[in-house]
N, C-alpha and C positions, 0 to 999 in steps of 0.2 A: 504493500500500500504506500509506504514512504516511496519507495523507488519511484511508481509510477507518479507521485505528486511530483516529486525533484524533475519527471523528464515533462510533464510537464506544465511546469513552473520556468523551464528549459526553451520550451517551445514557446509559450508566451513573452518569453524574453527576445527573445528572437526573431518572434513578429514583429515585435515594437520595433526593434531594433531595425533592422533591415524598411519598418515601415517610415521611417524618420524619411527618407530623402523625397515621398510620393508625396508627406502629406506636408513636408517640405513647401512643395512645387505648390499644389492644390493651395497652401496659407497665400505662397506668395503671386499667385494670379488673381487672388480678389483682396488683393492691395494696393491703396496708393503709392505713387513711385516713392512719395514721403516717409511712408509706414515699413518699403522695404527695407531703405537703408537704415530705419531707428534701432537707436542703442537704447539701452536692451533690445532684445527683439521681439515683437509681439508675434506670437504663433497666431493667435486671434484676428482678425481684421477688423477694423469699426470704425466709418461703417463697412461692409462690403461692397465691393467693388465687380457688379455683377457684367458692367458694360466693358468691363476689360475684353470678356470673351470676344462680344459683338468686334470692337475695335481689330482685337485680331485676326477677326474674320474678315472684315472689308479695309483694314490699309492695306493689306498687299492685297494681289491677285489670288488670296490662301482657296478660293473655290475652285480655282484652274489648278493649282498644285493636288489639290485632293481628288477630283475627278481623275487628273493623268494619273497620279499613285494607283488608285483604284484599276483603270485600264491594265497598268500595267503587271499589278500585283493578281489580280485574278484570269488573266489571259497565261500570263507565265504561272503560275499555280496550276490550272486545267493543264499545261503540258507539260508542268514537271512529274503530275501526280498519273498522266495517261502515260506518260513514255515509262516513269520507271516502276508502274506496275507488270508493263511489256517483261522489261528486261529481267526485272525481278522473279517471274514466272517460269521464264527459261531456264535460268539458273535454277531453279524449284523444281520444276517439272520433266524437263528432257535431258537425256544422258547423251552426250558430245563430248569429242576429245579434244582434251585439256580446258574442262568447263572447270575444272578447279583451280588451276595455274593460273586463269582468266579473272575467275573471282578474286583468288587474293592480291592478283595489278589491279584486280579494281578498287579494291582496298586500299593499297597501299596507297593509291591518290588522295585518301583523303591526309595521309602526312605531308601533302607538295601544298605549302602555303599559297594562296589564289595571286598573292605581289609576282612570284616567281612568274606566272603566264601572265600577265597585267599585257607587258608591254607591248609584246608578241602578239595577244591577239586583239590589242588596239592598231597596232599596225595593219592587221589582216580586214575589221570591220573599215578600217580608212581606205582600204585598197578598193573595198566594197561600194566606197561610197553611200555608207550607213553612217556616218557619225552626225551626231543628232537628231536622230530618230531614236525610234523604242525597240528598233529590231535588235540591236545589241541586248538590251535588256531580256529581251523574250524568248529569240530565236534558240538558245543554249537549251534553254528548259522543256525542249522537244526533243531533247537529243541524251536521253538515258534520265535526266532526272536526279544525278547527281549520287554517289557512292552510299552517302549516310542513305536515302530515302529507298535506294534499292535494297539495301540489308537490313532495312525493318521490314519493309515488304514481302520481301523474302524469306526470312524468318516466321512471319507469320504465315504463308503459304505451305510453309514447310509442318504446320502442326496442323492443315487441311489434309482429312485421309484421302488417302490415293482412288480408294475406293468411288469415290464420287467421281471422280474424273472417266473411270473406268466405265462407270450407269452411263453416264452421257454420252461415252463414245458409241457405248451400244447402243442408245437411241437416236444415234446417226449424226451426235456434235462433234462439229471439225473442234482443233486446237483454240480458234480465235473465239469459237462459242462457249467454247470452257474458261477461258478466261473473263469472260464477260460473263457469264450469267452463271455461273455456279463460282469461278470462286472470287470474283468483285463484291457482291451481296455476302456472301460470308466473313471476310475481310475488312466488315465496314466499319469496325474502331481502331485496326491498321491505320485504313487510309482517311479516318477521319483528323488522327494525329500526325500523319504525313503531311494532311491538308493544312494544319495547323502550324508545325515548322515550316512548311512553304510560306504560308501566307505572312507569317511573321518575317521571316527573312528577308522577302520581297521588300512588304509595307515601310521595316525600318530601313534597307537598304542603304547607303552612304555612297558607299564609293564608285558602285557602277554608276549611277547619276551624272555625278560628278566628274566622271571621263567622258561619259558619251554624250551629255545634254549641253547645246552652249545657249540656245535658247529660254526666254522669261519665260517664253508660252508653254515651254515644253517641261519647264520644271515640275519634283516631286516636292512633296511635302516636307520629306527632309533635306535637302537642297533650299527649297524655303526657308526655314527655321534658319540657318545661317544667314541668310538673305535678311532676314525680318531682324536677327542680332545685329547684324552690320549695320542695318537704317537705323535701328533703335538706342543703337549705343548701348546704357544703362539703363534701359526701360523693362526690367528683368520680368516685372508682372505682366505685360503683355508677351514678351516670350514663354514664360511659363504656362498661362491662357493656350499660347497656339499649341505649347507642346499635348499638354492634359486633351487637346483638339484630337490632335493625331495620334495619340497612345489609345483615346477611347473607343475603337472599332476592335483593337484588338483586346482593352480588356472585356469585353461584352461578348467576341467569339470563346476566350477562354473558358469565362464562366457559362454560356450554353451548352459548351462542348466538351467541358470540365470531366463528366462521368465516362465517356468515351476515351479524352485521352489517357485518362490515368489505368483503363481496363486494357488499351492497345499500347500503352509501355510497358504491362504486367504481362501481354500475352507474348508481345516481341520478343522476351526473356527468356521462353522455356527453352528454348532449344539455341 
């Protein structure tokens, strides 16, 4: 009984702790510029400063940044989450030689820091005559889906019995129908948590941005956010307003999606 009160008593420390820099943000976006820099400092605000938000919604162009993130974050999500349950499968389900040798170089990419190809294939999208557009940003995520997203997928294919694949083919389903309909539908708190590091990664995205966008119009939301520091100076509460702006799509999918991805990182572990 002690123990489990000390862990926690553990855990509640820890909330708090780790909760300081959110709620941080959240005090200093319904602050006067006055209130943020006051010594002492008030965690409270008074009064609140509710038109901070409005403000950072219309001095920049922040509905154009949001829109494009959006574009780009759910067009590249749909092909990272269709190509690497492709490739995922394969690996799962067909025997080929040196389908293991294959796996673990596919592996092994994920220890080649993404700086190392940076430059190489900014060169190759310029040869294209894609820079500044969003094809840079999207077109990758068609093309396997990235090493972490295929070895969760994969793994959870792998605790699908074989035996189902087997029903189907006798009722006359090719390969590309068993992938689709028996084991996609099975696999849907895999790939609802696949969906969910996609979509995160996209949405905060930085640096691809940042190389390929030179364009106002074409900016993302986090490409803004620097944008909106640089105009603002020390106008901290309205950067804090835009950020709480652009964090809040993704904490509202976490919490919907909450019971799904904690059951699809439990199931990706058996095996």
């Amino acid at each position: 009984m002690i123990q489990r009160i000390g862990v926690f008593a553990m855990l509640v420390f820890g909330g708090i702790l780790f909760s300081i820099p959110f709620l941080w943000t959240v005090s200093t976006a319904l602050k006067t510029n006055e209130q943020v820099f006051a010594v002492p400092p008030q965690w409270v605000p008074n009064p609140i400063q509710w038109e901070n938000f409005k403000r950072a919604w219309t001095e920049l162009p922040f509905p154009t940044f949001v829109l494009n993130t959006i574009t780009i974050t759910i067009v590249a999500t749909f092909g990272q989450i269709v190509s690497a349950s492709l490739v995922a499968y394969g690996f799962a389900r067909f025997k080929f030689k040196g389908k293991n040798a294959l796996f673990y170089l596919m592996l092994s990419t994920m220890m080649l820091p993404s700086q190392v190809t940076m430059i190489p294939v900014f060169l190759l999208w310029r040869q294209l005559g894609l820079i500044d557009t969003f094809v840079p940003l999207i077109a990758p995520a068609f093309f396997g889906g990235g090493a972490f997203t295929i070895f969760l997928l994969r793994q959870f294919f792998l605790t699908i019995p074989r035996e189902l694949d087997e029903a189907a083919m006798i009722d006359g389903a090719n390969p590309l129908t068993i992938w689709w309909k028996v084991l996609l539908p099975l696999a849907r708190p895999a790939l609802i948590t696949t969906t969910l590091f996609s979509f995160v990664s996209h949405w905060d995205d930085f640096m691809g941005p940042l190389i390929y966008l030179n364009s106002m119009e074409k900016y993302t939301v986090s490409i803004g956010l620097r944008l909106f520091q640089d105009s603002y100076g020390t106008q901290l509460e309205l950067l804090m307003a835009a950020s709480l702006i652009h964090i809040l799509p993704t904490i509202v999918l976490f919490f919907v999606a909450q019971r799904y991805f904690v059951k699809g990182i439990a199931l990706t572990g058996l095996k």
